[in-house]
Structure formats: C-alpha cells, structure tokens
C-alpha positions in Angstrom: 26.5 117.8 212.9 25.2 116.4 216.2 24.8 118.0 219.0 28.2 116.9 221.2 30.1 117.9 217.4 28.4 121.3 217.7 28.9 122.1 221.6 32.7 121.5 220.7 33.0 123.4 217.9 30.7 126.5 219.2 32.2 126.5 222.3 36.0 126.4 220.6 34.8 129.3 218.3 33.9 131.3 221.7 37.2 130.8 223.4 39.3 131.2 220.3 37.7 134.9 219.7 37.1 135.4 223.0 40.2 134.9 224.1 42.3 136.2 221.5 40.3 139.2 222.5 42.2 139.3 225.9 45.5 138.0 224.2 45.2 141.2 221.8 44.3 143.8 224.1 46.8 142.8 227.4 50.1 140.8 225.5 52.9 142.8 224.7 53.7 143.9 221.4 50.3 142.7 219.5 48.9 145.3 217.5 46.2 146.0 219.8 47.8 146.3 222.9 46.3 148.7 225.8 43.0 149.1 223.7 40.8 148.8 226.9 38.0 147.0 228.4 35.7 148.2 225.7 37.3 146.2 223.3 37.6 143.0 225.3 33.8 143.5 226.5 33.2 144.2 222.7 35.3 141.1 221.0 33.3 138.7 223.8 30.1 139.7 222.8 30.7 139.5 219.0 32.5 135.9 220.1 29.2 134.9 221.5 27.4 135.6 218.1 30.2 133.7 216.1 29.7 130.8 217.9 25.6 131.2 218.5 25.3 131.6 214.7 27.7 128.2 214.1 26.2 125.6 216.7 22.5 127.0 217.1 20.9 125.4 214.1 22.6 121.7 215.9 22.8 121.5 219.5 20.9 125.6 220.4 24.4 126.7 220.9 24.5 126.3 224.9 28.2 126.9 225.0 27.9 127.2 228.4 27.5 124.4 231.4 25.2 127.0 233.2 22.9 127.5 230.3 22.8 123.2 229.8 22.3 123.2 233.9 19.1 125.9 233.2 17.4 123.8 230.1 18.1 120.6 232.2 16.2 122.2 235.1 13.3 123.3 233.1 13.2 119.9 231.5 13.6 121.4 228.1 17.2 119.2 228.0 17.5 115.5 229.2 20.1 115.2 232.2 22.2 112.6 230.0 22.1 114.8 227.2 22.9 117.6 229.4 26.2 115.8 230.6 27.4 115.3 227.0 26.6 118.7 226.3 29.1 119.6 229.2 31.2 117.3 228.1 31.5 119.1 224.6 31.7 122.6 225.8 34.7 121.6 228.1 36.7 119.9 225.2 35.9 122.8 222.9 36.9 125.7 225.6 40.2 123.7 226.1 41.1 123.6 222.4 39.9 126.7 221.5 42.3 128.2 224.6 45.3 125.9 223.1 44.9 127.4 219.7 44.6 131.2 221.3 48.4 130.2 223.0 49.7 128.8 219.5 48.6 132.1 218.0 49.7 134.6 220.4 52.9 132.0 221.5 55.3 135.6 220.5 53.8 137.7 222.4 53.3 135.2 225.8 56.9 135.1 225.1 57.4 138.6 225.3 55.2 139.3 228.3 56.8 138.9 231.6 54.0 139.4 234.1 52.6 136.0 235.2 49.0 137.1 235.9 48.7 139.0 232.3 49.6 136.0 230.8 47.1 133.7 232.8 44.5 136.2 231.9 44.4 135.5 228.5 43.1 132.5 229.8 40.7 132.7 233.1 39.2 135.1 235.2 40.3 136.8 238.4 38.9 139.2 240.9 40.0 142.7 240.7 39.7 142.9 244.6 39.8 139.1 246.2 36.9 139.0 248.6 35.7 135.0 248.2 32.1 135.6 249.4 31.7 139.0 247.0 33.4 137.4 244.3 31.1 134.5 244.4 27.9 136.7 244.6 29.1 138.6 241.3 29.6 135.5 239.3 25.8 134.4 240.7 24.7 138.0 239.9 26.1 137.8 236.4 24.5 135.0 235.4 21.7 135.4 236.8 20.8 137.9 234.4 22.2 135.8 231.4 20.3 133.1 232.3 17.0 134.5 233.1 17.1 137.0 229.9 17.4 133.4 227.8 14.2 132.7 229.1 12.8 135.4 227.7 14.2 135.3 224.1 11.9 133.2 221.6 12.1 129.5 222.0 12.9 127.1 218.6 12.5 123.2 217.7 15.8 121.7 216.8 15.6 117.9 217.1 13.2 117.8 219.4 15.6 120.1 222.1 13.9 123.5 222.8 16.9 125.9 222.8 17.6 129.2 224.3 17.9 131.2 221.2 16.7 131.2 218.0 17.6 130.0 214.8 21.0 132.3 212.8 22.1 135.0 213.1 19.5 137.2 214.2 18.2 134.3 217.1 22.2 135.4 218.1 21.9 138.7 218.3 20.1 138.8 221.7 22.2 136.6 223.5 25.9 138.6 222.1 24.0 141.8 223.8 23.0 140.3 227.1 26.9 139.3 227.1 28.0 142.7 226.1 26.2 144.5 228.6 27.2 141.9 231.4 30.7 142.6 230.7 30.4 146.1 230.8 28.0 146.8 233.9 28.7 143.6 235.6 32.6 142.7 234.4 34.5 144.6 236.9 34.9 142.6 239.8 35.6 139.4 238.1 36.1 139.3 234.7 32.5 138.1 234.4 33.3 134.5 233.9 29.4 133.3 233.9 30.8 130.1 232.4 32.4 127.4 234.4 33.4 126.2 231.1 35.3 129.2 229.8 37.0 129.5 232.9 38.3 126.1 234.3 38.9 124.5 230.9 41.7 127.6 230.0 42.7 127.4 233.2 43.5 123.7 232.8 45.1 124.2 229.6 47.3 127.4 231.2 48.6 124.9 233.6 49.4 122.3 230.8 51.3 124.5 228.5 55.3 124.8 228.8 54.5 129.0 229.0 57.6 130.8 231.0 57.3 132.6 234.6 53.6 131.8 234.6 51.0 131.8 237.5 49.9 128.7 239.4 47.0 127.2 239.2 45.0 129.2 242.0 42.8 126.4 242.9 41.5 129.1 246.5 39.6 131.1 243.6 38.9 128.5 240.5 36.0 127.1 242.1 34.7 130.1 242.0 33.5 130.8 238.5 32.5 127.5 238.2 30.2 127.5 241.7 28.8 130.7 240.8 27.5 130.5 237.8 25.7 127.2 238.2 24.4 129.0 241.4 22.9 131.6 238.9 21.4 129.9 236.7 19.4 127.8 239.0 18.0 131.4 241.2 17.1 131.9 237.4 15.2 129.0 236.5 13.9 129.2 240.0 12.1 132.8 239.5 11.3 131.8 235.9 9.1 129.1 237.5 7.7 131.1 239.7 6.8 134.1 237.3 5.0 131.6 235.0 
C-alpha cells in the first residue's frame, strides 16, 4: 500500500467510526440515541486507533492535514509529499462521511433538526464567538501536535512518522484525542483536523439530505485555520525546546 492508498483509507476508517459515533449518539431512533458526550469523545478516540493501527505501518497514519503541516515543518516529510498526503486524507474524510450518511440514511430521515443532522458531519461552536472559537481549535491542537513529538519516532520508507509502529505505537495518539475531546471538546467540537471537518462539510452540502443546514461558510474556515495555526506554535516550541 503506498502512502497516498493508506492516507485514504486511514483517514476513511476515522471518519466512518468517528462519525458514525455522532450519527449514533444524536439521530433519532438509532439504538444509541442520547448516550452522551462520553460516548462520542470515547468512539473518536478508539476511531483514531482503528485507523492509526491500519495506515501506520504505510504512510505513519497522519490522517490529519495539521499533523502533515507539523512533519513538513520539521522536515521529517517533503512538502510534495506532504500535498499528496493532504490530498489523501481529504478524499478519504469525504468517503468515509458518504458511507456514514448511507448507513445512518433512516435515521437522517427521521431527524428533523437541521443542525443535528449537519453534526454528524462537522463541527460547530457551542457559543459563536469567531476570535474564541479560533483560539480553541489552535489550543486543541496544539496539544495534539506537540504530544506527537514526544511519542517515539519510527523508519517507514524513509518518512519518520509521528507514531509508532501497530497497535501499541496507536495507543498514545487515541489517548491524546480522548482527552482533547473531553477537556478541550466543549466549545467546538474539537475539530483539530481541517480535514475531518471541511471534507464532511462538503459532502453534507452534496447529499440530497431533507431540511438540512447551509453550508456556514462565516465559521468553516475556522477549523481548518485553527488547527494549522496549532500545529505550527507546536512545531515552533518543539524547535525551541530542543
């Protein structure tokens, strides 16, 4: 599998579980409907290892256009590598989001608020403030990012990735998510991925879903802005510190 092959699959695996997560927890009718933030916050994390544990031994299992932005930085990833590694991750989050809709189509059918049904596939603030929003999406992946720095380094075709190899290189990263969603999570949905927001929200607008929101193109920039923002304050201390 090359690298580009594994970015798309990883990243579909994350959205697929990750989302389905949301679809689960806040569509009508599904069998886990109303079980809470500490099942979303769980299902995201374990989402993360899923797709850690499938792409790391190929491409290091970025998954995340913030994480390719932080190995570019560093010089562990070449910039044109890093493009088709963004490339990748945005094909795979809008698939995997498609495949979430074709699941759950029932229960979008059977949910009439707009915004619960747009959830299932992007983030949005609990309280709009642009300029606090912003600073918890840089916050959130600040501390993503810089905690990948600190988790053991490993070869794979010449690429020094952010985690290691399997499922125990995994484990670290599905933790740091976890505990992002559940200390930081509350003011945005914890997005931390431009990826796993905008591609969703892309696919949301595409899809021929009922009495559904717009597009909310004021906020969308946000969760992409932000965590790019993040992850370079992180690779900027990182340099510093070493």
């Amino acid at each position: 599998m090359t690298p580009f092959v594994a970015e798309i699959i990883g990243t579909l695996i994350l959205i697929l579980l990750g989302g389905g997560v949301v679809a689960n927890v806040i569509l009508k009718n599904t069998i886990g409907h109303n079980s809470g933030w500490i099942v979303i916050t769980t299902g995201w994390a374990l989402a993360v290892f899923t797709a850690v544990v499938i792409a790391g031994p190929y491409s290091g299992a970025h998954l995340n256009p913030a994480v390719t932005l932080a190995m570019a930085i560093t010089g562990a990833l070449a910039w044109q590598a890093a493009a088709m590694y963004i490339l990748g991750q945005f094909i795979g989050a809008m698939l995997g989001a498609f495949l979430v809709w074709v699941m759950y189509q029932d229960h979008f059918r059977q949910t009439e608020d707009a915004g619960t049904k747009q959830a299932v596939f992007c983030t949005s603030p609990a309280i709009r403030n642009l300029p606090v929003n912003l600073i918890s999406e840089i916050i959130g992946t600040f501390v993503l990012i810089f905690a990948v720095f600190h988790f053991k380094d490993a070869e794979i075709s010449g690429t020094k990735t952010p985690v290691g190899l399997g499922s125990v290189g995994a484990l670290p990263v599905a933790l740091v998510v976890w505990v992002i969603g559940l200390s930081l999570g509350g003011t945005t949905g914890y997005a931390i991925n431009p990826a796993r927001d905008l591609g969703p929200r892309i696919v949301h607008a595409l899809l021929p879903i009922k009495n559904k929101a717009g597009f909310n193109g004021s906020y969308a920039w946000v969760p992409v802005v932000g965590p790019l923002v993040g992850a370079a304050l992180a690779c900027m201390l990182h340099v510093w510190l070493s």
